[in-house]
C-alpha positions as CSV (number, residue, x, y, z in Angstrom):
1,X,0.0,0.0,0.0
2,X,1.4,3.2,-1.0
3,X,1.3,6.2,2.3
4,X,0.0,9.2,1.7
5,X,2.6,11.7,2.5
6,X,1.8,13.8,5.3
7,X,4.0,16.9,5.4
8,X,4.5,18.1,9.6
9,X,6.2,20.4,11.6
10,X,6.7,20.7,14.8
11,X,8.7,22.1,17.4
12,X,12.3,21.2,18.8
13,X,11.1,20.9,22.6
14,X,11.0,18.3,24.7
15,X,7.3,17.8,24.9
16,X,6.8,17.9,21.3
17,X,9.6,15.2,20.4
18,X,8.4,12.8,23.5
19,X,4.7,12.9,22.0
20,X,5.6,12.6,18.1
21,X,8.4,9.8,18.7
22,X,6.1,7.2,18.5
23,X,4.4,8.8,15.5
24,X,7.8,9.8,13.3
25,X,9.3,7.1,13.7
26,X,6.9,4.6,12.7
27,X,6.4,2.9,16.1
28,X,2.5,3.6,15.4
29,X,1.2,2.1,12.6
30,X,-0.9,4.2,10.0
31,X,-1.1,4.9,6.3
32,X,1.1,8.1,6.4
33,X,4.8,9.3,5.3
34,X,5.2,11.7,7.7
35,X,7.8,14.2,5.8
36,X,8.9,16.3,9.6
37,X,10.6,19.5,10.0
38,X,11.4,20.5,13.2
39,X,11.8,24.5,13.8
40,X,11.1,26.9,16.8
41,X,7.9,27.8,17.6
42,X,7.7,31.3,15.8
43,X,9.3,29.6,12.7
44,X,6.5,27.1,12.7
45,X,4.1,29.8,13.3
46,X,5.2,32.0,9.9
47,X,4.9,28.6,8.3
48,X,1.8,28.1,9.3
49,X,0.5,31.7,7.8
50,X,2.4,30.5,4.5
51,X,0.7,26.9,4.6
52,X,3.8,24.6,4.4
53,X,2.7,22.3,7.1
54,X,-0.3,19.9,6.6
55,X,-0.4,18.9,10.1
56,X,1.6,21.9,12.6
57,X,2.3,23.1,15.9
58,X,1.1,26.2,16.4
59,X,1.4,28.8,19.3
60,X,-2.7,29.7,19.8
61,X,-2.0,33.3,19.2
62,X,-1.3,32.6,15.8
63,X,-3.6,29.4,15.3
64,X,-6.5,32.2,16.1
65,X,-5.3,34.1,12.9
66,X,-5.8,30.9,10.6
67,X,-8.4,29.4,11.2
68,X,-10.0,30.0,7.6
69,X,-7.4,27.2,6.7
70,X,-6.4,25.1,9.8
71,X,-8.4,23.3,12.7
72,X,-7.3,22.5,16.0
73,X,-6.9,18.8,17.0
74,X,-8.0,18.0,20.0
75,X,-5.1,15.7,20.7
76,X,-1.2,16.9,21.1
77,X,-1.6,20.1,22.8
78,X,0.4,22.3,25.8
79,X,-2.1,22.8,28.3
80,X,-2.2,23.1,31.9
81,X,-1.6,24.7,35.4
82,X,1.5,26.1,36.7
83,X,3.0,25.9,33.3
84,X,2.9,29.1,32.1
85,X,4.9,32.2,30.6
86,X,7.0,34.2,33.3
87,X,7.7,37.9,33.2
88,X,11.6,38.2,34.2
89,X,13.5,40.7,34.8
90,X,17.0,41.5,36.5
91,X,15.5,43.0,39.5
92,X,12.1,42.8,40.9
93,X,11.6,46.3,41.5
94,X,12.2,47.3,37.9
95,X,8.8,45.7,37.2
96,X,7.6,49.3,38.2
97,X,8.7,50.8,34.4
98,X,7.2,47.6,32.6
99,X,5.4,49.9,30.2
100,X,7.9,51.8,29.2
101,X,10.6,49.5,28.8
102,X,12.1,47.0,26.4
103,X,10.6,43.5,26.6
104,X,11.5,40.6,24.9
105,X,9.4,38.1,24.0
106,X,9.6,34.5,21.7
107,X,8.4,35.5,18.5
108,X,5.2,38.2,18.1
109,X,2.8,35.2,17.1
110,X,3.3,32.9,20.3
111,X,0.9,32.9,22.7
112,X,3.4,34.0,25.2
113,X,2.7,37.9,24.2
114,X,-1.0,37.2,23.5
115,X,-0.5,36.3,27.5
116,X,1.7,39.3,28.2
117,X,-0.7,41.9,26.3
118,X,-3.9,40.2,27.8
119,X,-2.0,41.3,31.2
120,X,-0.5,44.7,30.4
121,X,-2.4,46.0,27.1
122,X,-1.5,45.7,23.7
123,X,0.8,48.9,23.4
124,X,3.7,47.2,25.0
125,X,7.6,47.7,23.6
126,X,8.1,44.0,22.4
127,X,11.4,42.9,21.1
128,X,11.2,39.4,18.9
129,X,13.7,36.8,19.3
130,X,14.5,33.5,19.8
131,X,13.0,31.8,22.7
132,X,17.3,30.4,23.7
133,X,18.0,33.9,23.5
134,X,15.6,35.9,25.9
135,X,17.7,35.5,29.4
136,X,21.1,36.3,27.7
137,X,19.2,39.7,26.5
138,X,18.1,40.6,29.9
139,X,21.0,39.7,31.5
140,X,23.2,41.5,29.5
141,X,20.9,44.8,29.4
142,X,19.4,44.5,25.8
143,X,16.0,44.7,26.9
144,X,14.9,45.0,30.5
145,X,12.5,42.1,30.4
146,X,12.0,38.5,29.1
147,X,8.6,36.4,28.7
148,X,10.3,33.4,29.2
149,X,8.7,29.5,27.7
150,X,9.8,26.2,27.9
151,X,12.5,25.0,29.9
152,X,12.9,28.5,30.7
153,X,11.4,28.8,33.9
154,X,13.5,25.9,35.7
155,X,16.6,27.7,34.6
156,X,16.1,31.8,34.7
157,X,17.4,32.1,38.1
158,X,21.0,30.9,36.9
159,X,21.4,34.2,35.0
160,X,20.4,35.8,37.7
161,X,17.4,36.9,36.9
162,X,14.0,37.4,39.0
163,X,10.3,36.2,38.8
164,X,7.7,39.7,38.5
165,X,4.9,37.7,37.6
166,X,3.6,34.6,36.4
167,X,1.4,34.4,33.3
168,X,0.0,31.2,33.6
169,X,-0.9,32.1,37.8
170,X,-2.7,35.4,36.8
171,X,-4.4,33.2,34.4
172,X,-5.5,30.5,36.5
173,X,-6.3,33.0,38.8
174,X,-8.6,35.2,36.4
175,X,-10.2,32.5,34.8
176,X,-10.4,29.1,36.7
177,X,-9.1,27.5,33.9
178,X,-5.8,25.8,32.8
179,X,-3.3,27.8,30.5
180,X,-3.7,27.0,26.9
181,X,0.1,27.6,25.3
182,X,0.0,26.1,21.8
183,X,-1.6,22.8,20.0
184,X,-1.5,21.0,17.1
185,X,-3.3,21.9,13.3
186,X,-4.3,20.5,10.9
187,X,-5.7,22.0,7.0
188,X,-9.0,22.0,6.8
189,X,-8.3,20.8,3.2
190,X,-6.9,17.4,4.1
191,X,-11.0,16.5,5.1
192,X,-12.5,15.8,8.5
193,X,-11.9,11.9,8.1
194,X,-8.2,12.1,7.7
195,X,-7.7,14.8,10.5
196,X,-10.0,12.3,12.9
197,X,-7.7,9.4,12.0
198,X,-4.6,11.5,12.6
199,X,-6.1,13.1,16.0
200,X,-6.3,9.3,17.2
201,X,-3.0,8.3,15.8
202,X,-1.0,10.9,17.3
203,X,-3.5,10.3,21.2
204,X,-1.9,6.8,20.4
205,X,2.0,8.0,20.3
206,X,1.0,9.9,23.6
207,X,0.4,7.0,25.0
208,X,3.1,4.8,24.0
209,X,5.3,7.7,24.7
210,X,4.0,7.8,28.6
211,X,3.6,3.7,28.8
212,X,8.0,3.6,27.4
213,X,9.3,7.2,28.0
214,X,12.7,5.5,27.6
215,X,11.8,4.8,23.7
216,X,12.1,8.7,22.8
217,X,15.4,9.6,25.2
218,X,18.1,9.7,22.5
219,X,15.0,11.5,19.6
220,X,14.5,14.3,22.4
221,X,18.1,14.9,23.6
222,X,19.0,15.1,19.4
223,X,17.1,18.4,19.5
224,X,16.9,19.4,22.9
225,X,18.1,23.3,23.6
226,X,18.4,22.4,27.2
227,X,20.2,19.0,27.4
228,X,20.3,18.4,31.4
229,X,18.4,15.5,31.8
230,X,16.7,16.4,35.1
231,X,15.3,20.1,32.9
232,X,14.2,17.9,30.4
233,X,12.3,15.5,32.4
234,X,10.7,18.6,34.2
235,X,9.9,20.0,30.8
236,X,7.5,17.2,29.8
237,X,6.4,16.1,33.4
238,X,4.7,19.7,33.5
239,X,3.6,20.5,29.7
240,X,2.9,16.8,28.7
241,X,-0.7,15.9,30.5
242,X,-4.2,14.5,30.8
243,X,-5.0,17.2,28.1
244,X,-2.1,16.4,26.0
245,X,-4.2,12.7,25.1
246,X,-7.1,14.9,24.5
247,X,-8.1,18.4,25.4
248,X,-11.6,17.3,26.7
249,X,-14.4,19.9,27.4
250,X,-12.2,21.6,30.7
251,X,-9.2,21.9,27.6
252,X,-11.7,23.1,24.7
253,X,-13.6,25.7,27.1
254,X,-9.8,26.7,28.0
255,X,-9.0,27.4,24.2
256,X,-12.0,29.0,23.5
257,X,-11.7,31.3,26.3
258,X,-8.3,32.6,25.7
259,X,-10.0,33.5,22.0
260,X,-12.6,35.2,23.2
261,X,-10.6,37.4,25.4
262,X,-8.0,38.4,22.7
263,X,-10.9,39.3,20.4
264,X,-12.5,41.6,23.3
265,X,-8.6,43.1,23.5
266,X,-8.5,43.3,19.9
267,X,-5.7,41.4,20.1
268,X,-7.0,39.1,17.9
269,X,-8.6,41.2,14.7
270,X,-11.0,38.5,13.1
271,X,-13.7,36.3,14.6
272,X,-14.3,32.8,12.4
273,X,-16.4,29.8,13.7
274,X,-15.0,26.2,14.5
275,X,-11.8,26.2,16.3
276,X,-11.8,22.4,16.6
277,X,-13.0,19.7,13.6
């Protein structure tokens, strides 16, 4: 039988190459060639505006911009609590000239500054970069603030930097729902029977990858920008979950209410119906 070839992208982090492993490298059967790139986060969100990916991860922020041509799958995402962005900076107090100073954030598409402008307003003085670079830049007085993502916020304090606030807390906090951080794709073009088969195929490399974590080891430390084992295992204990398998009505009502609130911000510009297939 000849696979249809599937063409994915998805990011280099931990939690994204301990949930694909199964999936990539054919460990899960299924009738696809999956052709993988793997790229940042922002990288695979300008993708994503261009349409290079058939299946992607995607940051929210810029999932809510496309969603004339992708759907959400309700399987694969980074959801949860006490998992998201942090606000860092090289003293605490400086957190008093937030709005006036230089902050710099992982890429203008990521969810990570839909989260920061949700909190401060969307006039902030963002500086883009890559996510590996943010702590050097505060640290070495390029800009006066980081969001920080990813492994991140286990290893900020070792350039002696400080927590001001935590993004995913004030979200908890305000809504009584988990943080919704990025997800997983899919063109609407490739039809509603072969996103459904993919959703399940990808909840069963989830599951292989929690049932034999020791399978994907040498795949995640390949691409890994943090390659401490200890940081890495931290990384996907606390953004691989329950809502990872499948997003569930808690997850869903999680995605749709961090839409609704960047469309009330007009944050997000245009409203379009059916997030998920």
């Amino acid at each position: 039988m000849i696979k249809k070839n599937i063409k994915l992208g998805i990011s280099t982090c931990p939690n994204d190459t301990f949930m694909f492993h199964a999936l990539i490298k054919g460990i899960i059967e299924t009738k696809y060639n999956f052709i993988t790139e793997l790229s940042d986060i922002e990288e695979l969100n300008k993708a994503a505006a261009l349409k290079k990916y058939d299946i992607t991860k995607i940051s929210f922020s810029a999932f809510f911009n496309l969603m004339d041509d992708y759907v959400l799958l309700k399987s694969g995402a980074a959801l949860g609590r006490g998992c998201g962005p942090i606000i860092v900076a090289r003293e605490k107090s400086d957190f008093d000239k937030f709005h006036e100073s230089r902050i710099a954030i992982p890429g203008i598409n990521t969810t990570a500054a839909l989260l920061a402008g949700l909190y401060g307003g969307n006039d902030l003085n963002f500086v883009s970069m890559p996510f590996y670079e943010i702590m050097e830049s505060v640290k070495n007085k390029k800009t006066d603030f980081g969001v920080i993502i990813h492994e991140g916020r286990f290893t900020y304090k070792n350039y002696g930097l400080v927590s001001c606030i935590d993004l995913g807390q004030w979200w908890e906090e305000s809504f009584n729902l988990p943080i919704p951080l990025g997800g997983i794709a899919a063109k609407r073009s490739l039809g509603k029977n072969l996103i459904k088969n993919i959703e399940k195929k990808l909840s069963e490399s989830i599951a292989h990858a929690f049932e034999k974590p020791e399978d994907s080891k040498s795949f995640i430390k390949e691409y890994a920008q943090e390659m401490e084992e200890k940081v890495i295992a931290r990384h996907i204990g606390l953004y691989v979950n329950k809502f990872s398998l499948n997003l569930e009505e808690e997850g869903q009502r999680a995605v749709e209410t961090l839409f609704s609130n960047a469309f009330k911000d007009n944050i997000i510009k245009k409203k379009s119906e059916g997030i998920f297939i």
